[in-house]
C-alpha positions as CSV (number, residue, x, y, z in Angstrom):
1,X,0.0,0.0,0.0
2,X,1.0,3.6,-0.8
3,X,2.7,5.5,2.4
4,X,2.9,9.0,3.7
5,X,5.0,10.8,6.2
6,X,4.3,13.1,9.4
7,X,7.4,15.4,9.6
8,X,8.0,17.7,12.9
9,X,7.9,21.3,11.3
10,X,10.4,22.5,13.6
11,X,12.9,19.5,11.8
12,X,11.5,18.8,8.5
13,X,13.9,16.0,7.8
14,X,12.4,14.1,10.7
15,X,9.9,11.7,10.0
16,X,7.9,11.1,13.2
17,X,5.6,8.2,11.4
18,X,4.8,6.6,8.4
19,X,1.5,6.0,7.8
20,X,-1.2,4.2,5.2
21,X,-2.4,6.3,2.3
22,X,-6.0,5.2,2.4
23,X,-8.8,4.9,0.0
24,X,-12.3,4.0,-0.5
25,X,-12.0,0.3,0.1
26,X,-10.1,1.3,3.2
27,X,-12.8,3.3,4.2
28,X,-15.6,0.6,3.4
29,X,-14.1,-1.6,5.5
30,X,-13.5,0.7,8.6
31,X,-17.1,1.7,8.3
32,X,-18.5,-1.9,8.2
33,X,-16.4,-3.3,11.4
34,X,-17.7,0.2,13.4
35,X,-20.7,-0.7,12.7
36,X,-20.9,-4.1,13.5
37,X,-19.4,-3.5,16.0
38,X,-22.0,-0.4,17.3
39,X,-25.3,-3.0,17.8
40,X,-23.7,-4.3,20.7
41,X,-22.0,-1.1,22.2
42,X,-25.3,0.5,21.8
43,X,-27.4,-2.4,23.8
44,X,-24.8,-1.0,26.6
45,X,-26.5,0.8,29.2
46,X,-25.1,4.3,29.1
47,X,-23.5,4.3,32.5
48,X,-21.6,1.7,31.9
49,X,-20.6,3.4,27.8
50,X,-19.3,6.6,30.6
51,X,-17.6,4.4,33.0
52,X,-15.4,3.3,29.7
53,X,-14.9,6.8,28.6
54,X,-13.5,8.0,31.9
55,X,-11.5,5.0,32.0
56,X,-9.7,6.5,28.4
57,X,-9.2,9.7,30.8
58,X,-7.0,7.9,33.4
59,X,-5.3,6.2,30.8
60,X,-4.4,9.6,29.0
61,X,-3.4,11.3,32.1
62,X,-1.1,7.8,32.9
63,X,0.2,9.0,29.5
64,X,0.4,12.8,29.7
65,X,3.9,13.0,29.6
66,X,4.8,11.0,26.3
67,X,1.7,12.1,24.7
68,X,2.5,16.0,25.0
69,X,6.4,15.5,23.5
70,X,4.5,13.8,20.5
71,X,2.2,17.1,20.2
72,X,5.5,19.2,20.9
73,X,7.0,17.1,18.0
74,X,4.1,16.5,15.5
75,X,2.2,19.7,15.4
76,X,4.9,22.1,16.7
77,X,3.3,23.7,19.7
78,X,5.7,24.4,22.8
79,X,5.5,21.3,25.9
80,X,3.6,23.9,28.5
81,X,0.8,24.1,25.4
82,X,1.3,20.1,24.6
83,X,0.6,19.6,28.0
84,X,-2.6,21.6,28.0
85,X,-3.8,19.9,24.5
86,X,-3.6,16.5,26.3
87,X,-5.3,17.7,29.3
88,X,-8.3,19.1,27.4
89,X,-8.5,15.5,26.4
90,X,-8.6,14.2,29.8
91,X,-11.1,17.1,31.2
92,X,-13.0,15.8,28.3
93,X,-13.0,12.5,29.1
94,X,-14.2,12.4,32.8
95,X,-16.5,15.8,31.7
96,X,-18.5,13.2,29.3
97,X,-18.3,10.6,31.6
98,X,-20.1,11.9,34.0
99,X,-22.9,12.8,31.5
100,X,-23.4,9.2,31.6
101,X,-25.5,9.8,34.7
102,X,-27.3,13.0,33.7
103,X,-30.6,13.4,32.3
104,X,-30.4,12.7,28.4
105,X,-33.7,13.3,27.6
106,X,-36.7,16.0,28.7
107,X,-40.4,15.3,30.3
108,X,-43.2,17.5,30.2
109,X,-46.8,17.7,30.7
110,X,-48.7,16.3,28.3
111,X,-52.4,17.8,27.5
112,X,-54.6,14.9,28.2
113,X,-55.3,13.0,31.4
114,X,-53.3,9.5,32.0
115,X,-50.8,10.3,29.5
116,X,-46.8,11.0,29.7
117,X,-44.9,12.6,27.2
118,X,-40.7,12.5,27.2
119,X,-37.8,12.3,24.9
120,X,-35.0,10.3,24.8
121,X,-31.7,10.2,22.8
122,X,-31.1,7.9,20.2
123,X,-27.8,6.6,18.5
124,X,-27.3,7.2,14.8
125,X,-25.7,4.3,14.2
126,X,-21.5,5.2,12.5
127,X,-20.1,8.8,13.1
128,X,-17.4,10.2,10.7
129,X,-14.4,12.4,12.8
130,X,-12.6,15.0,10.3
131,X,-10.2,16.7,12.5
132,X,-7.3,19.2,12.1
133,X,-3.8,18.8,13.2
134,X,-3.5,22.3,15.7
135,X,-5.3,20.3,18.5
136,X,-4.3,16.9,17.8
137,X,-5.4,15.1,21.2
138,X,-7.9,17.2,22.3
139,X,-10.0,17.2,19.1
140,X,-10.5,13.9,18.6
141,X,-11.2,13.5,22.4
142,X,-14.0,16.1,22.1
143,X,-16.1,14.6,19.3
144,X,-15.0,10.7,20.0
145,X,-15.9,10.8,23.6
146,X,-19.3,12.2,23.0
147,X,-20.1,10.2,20.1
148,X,-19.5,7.1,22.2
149,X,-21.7,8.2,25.1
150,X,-24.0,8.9,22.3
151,X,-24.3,4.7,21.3
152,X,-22.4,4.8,17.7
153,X,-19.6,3.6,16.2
154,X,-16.7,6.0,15.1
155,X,-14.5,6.3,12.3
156,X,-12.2,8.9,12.9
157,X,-9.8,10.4,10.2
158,X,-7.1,12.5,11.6
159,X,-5.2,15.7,9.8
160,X,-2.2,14.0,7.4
161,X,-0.3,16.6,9.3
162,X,-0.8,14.8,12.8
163,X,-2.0,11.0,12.7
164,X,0.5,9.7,14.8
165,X,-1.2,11.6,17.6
166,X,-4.7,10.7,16.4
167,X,-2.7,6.9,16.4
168,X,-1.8,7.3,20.3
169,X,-5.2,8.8,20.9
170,X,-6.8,5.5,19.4
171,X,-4.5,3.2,21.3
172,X,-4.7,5.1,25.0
173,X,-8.9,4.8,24.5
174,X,-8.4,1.1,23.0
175,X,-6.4,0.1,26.0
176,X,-8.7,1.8,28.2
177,X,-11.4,-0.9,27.2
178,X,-13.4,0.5,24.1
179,X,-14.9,-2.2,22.6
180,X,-12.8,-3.9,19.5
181,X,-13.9,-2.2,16.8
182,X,-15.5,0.6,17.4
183,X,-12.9,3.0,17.3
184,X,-11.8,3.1,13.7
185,X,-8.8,5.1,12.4
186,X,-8.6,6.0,8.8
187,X,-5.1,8.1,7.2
188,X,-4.6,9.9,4.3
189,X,-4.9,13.4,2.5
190,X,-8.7,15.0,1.3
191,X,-9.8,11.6,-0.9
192,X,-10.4,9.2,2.5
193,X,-12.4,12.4,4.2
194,X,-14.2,13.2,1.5
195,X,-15.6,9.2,0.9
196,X,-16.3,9.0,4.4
197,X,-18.4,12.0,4.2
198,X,-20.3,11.1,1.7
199,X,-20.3,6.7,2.5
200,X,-23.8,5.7,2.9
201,X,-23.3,3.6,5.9
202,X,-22.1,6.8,8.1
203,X,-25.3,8.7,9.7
204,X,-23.5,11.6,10.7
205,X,-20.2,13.6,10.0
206,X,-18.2,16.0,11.9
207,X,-15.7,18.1,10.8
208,X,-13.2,21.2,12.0
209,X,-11.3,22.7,10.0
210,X,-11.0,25.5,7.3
211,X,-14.7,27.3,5.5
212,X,-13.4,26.0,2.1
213,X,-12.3,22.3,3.3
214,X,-16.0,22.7,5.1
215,X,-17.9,24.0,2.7
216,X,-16.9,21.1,0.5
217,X,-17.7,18.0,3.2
218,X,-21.2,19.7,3.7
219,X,-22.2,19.6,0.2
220,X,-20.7,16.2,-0.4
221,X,-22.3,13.9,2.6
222,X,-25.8,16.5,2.0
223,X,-25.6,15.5,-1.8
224,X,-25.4,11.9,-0.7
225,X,-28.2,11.0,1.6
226,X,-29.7,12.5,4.7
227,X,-27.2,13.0,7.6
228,X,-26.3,15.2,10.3
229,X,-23.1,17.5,9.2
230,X,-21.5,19.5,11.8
231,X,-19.1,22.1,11.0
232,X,-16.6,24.2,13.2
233,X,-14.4,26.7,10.8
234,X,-12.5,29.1,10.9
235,X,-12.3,32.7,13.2
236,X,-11.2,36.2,12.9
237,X,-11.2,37.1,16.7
238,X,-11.2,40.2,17.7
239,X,-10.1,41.9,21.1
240,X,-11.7,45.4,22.0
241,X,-9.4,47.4,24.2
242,X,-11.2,50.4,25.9
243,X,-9.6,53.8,27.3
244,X,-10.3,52.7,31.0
245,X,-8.5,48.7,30.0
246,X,-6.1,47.2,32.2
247,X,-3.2,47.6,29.7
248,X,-1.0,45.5,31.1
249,X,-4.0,42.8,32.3
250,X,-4.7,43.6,27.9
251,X,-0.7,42.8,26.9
252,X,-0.5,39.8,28.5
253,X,-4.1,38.9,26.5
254,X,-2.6,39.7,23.3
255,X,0.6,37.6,23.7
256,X,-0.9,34.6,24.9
257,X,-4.1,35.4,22.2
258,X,-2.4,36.1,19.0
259,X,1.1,34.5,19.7
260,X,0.4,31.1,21.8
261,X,0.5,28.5,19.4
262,X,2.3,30.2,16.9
263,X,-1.1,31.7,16.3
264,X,-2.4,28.4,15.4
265,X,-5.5,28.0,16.7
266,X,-9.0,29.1,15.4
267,X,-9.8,31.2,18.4
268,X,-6.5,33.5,18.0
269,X,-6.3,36.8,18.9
270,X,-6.1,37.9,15.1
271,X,-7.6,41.7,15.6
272,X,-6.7,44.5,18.0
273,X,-9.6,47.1,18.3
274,X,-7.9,49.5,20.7
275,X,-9.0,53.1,21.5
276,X,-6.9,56.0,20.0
277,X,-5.8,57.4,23.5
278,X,-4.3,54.1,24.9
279,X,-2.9,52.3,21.3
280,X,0.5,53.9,21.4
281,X,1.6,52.9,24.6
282,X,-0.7,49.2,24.5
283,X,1.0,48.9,21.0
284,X,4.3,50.3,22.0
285,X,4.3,47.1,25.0
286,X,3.2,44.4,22.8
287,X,5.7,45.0,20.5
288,X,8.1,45.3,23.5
289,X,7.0,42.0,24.8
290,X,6.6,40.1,21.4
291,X,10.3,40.6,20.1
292,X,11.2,39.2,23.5
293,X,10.1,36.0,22.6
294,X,12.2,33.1,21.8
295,X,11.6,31.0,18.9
296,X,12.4,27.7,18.9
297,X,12.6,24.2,19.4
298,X,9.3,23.1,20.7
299,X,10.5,20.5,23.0
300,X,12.9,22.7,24.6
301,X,11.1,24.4,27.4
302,X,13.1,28.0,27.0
303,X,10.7,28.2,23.5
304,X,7.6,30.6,23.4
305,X,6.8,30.2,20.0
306,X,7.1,27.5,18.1
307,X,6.8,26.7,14.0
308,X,4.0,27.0,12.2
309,X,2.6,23.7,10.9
310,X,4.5,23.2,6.8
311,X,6.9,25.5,5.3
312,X,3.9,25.9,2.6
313,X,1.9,27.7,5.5
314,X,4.5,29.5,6.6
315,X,4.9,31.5,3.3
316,X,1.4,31.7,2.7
317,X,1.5,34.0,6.6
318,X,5.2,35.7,5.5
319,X,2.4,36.8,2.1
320,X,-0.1,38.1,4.0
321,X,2.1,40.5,5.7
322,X,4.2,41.5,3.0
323,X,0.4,41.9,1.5
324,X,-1.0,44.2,4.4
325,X,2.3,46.5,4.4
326,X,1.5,47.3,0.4
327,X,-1.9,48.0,1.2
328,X,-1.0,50.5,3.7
329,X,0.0,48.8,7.3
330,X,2.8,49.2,9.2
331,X,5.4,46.8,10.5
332,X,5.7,47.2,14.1
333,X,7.2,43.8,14.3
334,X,8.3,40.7,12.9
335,X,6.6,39.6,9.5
336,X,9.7,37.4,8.5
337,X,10.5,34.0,8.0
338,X,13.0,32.2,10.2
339,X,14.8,29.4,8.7
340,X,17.8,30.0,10.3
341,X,17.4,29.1,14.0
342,X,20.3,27.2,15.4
343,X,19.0,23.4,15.6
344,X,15.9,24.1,13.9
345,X,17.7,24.8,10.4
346,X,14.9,25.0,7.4
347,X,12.4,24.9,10.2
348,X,8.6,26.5,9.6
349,X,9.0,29.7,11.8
350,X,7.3,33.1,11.1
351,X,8.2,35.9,13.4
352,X,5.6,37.3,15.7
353,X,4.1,40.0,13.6
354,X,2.0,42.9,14.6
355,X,0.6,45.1,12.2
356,X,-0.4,48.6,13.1
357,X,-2.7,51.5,10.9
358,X,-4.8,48.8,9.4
359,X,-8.2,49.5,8.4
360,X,-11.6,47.4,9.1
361,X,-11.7,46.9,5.2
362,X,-8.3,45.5,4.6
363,X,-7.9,41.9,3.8
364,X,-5.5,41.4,7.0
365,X,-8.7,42.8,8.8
366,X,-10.8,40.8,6.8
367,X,-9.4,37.0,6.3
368,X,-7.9,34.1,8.7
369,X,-4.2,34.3,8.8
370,X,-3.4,31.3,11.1
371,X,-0.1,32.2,12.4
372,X,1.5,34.8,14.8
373,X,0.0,38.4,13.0
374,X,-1.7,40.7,15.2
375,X,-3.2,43.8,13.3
376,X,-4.1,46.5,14.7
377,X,-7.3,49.1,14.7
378,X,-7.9,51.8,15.7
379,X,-11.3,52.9,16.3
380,X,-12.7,55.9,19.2
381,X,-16.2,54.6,19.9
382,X,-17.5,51.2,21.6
383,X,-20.7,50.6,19.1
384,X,-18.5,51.4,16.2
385,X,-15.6,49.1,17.5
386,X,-18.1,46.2,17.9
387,X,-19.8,46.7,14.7
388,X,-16.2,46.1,13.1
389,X,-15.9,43.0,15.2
390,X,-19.4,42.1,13.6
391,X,-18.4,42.9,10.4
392,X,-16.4,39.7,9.2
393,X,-17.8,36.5,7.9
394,X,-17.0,34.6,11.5
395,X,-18.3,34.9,14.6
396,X,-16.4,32.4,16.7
397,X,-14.7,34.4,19.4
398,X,-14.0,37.7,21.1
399,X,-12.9,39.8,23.9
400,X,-13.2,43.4,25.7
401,X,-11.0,44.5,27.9
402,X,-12.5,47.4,30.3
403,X,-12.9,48.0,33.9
404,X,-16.5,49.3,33.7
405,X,-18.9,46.5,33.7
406,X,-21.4,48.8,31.9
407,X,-19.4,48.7,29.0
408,X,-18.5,45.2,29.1
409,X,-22.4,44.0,29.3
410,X,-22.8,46.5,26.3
411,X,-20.3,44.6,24.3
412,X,-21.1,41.1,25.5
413,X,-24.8,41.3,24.5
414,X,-24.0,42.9,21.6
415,X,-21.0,41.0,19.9
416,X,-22.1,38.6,17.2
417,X,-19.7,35.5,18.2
418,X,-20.5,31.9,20.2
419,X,-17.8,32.8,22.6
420,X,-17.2,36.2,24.4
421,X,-14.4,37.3,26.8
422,X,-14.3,40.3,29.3
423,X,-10.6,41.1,30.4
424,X,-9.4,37.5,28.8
425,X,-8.1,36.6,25.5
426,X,-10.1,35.1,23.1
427,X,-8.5,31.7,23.3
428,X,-8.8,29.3,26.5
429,X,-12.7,28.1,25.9
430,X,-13.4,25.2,28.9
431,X,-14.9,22.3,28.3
432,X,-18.2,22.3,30.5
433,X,-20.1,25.7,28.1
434,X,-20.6,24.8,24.2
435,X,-18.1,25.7,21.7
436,X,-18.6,26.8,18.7
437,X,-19.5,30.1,16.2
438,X,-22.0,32.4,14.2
439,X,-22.3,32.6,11.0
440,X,-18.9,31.3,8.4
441,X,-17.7,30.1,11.5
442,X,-19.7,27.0,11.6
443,X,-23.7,25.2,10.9
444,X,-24.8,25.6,14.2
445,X,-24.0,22.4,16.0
446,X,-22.0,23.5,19.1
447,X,-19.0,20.9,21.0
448,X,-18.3,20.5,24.5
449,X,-20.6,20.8,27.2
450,X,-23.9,19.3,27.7
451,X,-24.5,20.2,24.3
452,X,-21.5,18.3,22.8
453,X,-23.8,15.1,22.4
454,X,-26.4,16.4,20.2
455,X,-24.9,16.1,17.1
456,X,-23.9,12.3,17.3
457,X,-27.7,11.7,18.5
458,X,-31.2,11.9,16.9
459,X,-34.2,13.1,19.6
460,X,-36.9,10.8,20.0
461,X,-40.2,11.7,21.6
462,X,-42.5,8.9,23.5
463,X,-45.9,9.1,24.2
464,X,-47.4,6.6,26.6
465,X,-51.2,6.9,27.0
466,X,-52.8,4.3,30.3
467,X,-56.2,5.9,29.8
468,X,-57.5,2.9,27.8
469,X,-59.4,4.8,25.2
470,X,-58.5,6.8,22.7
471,X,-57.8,10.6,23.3
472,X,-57.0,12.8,20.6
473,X,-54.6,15.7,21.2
474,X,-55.4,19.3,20.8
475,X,-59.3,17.9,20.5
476,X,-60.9,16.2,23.2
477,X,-59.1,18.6,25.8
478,X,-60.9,21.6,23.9
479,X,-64.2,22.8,24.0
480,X,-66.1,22.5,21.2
481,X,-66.3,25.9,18.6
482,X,-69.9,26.7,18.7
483,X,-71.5,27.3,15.2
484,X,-71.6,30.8,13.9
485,X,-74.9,32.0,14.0
């Protein structure tokens, strides 16, 4: 069978795993052992489906260590953010667990006498898991452990740039006792995602990733057959500084925000809205403490940046600033490529960048960079600077720095995003509220917290009448309409 290789981005000449190059026959087959598999697991009382699931959390915290130097190694980001990525995945675990023993289903009052109205959850049967390489642990672990509580069968295909961390995911939730076969991993590039999305036998597909790569999945599994698509894209966060902020509470925002995992991640701190009185001196320390950091080896834990994912995506960032300086912006900071960094020759680095003078309209303003670019606007008046957070195409996540809680309620109810911030970046979501974005930014569906099951299950609603006659809803509990005269 054709092979591909994982490379660490901070060494591209190390391989970290070589891997299957997958097709539709591989995917046919992954699909028919999950779901042979899923008739027994979802006979399984649910308890005992959670009991399993926070089992795969002790096993991933037994494995914390080794799994964060594979993240540090696979996707690049530094061991203190490795470390966090793998313990999302273990938060996740015993989070969904203990689900198990909540109430999956609602009652209410029916209308007629010696009647009893509920609903319950149903399993749809096998799941399909597209996910992206920047959270390679923690991911998986939030759509596979819900899907599982849920009663189906997963297939789960894993970014080309990070399956040998999907791999140990598999094998830590394997050991932990799921059932053989119904954790099935699939490997490859677009082809093996896109047959799974659209595979008959799969009820239900989940993907993150970017709008176009989303776009595409939707239309494919909706063009072939009814099934549930969920879809969590991209972000163009936005952090609203006011003239009464905590500037230094706001600095150490925007360096964890835009510059923690090389600006990797789709809640990034991608926008600075600051007010014209304090965006000198705000900018003047960002760009103080953002050439300060060290670039690096992602495993060694002096680093506070890491690479970006490919050399490919690093050039496509280097663009987009070179881009926004010829459209106007200016280079506070950063903005180049890094090649050069002693050990981590030909690595995938981009400088943290911060862009000042840009306007709402231009495309650095506008589109997802993914990487470490910060640009900044500057805008005098709170409803204006939230109508340019609201005036993208995503609505994932944002933030407002401000000491008056007046102004903060103002922006909170008023922001059009899933997630909102006061005096926090807009990164470091938890796992017990839903996740997820308006508009571009995804379909609805929302991860994590109670809600996080809803997409891997179908709602069914019982009726159980003990009258012993027939009763007719929304009739015989009515008065009859008289005749008009």
């Amino acid at each position: 069978m054709t092979t591909f290789d994982s490379f660490n981005p901070a060494h591209p000449a190390e391989v970290v795993g070589t891997f299957p190059l997958h097709g539709a026959a591989e995917v046919d087959a992954a699909v028919a052992i999950a779901a042979d598999a899923q008739r027994a697991w979802a006979a399984t009382p649910v308890p005992a489906r959670a009991e399993i699931i926070g089992a795969c959390g002790v096993v991933l915290a037994e494995m914390k260590t080794e799994l964060a130097r594979l993240v540090a190694r696979e996707a690049g980001k530094v061991l203190v953010e490795a470390g966090g990525d793998v313990q999302e995945a273990v938060d996740m675990a015993l989070f969904v667990a203990g689900q198990g023993r909540a109430a999956f289903g609602e009652t209410v009052p029916s209308e007629l006498r010696d009647k009893l109205a509920w609903t319950t959850r149903q399993p749809i049967g096998v799941v399909g898991l597209i996910t992206p390489w920047n959270f390679p642990i923690a991911i998986p672990a939030w759509k596979v452990f819900p899907a599982l509580l849920a009663g189906n069968g997963v297939v789960l295909k894993p970014s080309e740039h990070a399956p040998a961390c999907a791999e140990a995911f598999a094998a830590a939730c394997i050991e932990a006792g799921v059932p053989h076969g119904l954790l099935q991993m699939i490997y490859g590039h677009a082809n093996p995602a896109t047959v799974l999305a659209v595979h008959p036998g799969v009820g239900a597909v989940s993907f993150t990733g970017s709008v176009r790569a989303g776009r595409a999945v939707a239309v494919a599994a909706m063009e072939n057959g009814p099934k549930v698509v969920s879809l969590e894209l991209g972000g163009k966060n936005a952090m609203i500084v006011a003239d009464d902020a905590d500037l230094e509470l706001a600095v150490d925002g925007a360096i964890f925000g835009a510059f923690g995992t090389a600006g990797q991640r789709c809640t990034s701190t991608s926008r600075l809205v600051a007010h014209p009185a304090i965006a000198d001196e705000l900018v003047a320390r960002i760009v103080e403490r953002a050439t300060a950091l060290r670039l690096g080896d992602p495993l060694d834990i002096t680093t506070d940046v890491g690479p970006v994912i490919t050399a490919a995506a690093a050039g496509r960032i280097v663009a987009a600033v070179e881009g926004a300086v010829e459209a106007g912006a200016g280079l506070a900071c950063g903005g180049h490529l890094r090649d050069d960094l002693a050990g981590c020759e030909r690595g995938a680095f981009v400088e943290p960048t911060v862009l000042t003078g840009v306007k709402p309209e231009d495309r650095i303003a506008r589109e997802e960079v993914f990487g470490p670019v910060l640009a900044v606007v500057e805008i005098d008046d709170l409803d204006e600077a939230i109508a340019v957070v609201n005036s993208v195409e995503y609505g994932l996540s944002a933030c407002i720095y401000t000491r008056d809680v007046n102004r903060a309620m103002h922006a909170v109810e008023r922001i059009d995003a899933g997630i909102v911030y006061v005096n926090a970046p807009t990164i470091g979501a938890e796992i017990s509220l839903p996740f997820g974005g308006t508009r571009h930014t995804g379909n609805g569906f929302r991860e994590a917290g109670r809600r996080g099951v809803e997409q891997f299950s179908q709602v069914k609603s019982v009726y159980l009448d003990y009258s012993g006659r027939l009763q007719r809803a929304q009739i015989d509990n009515r008065a009859p309409v008289a005749d008009e005269a």
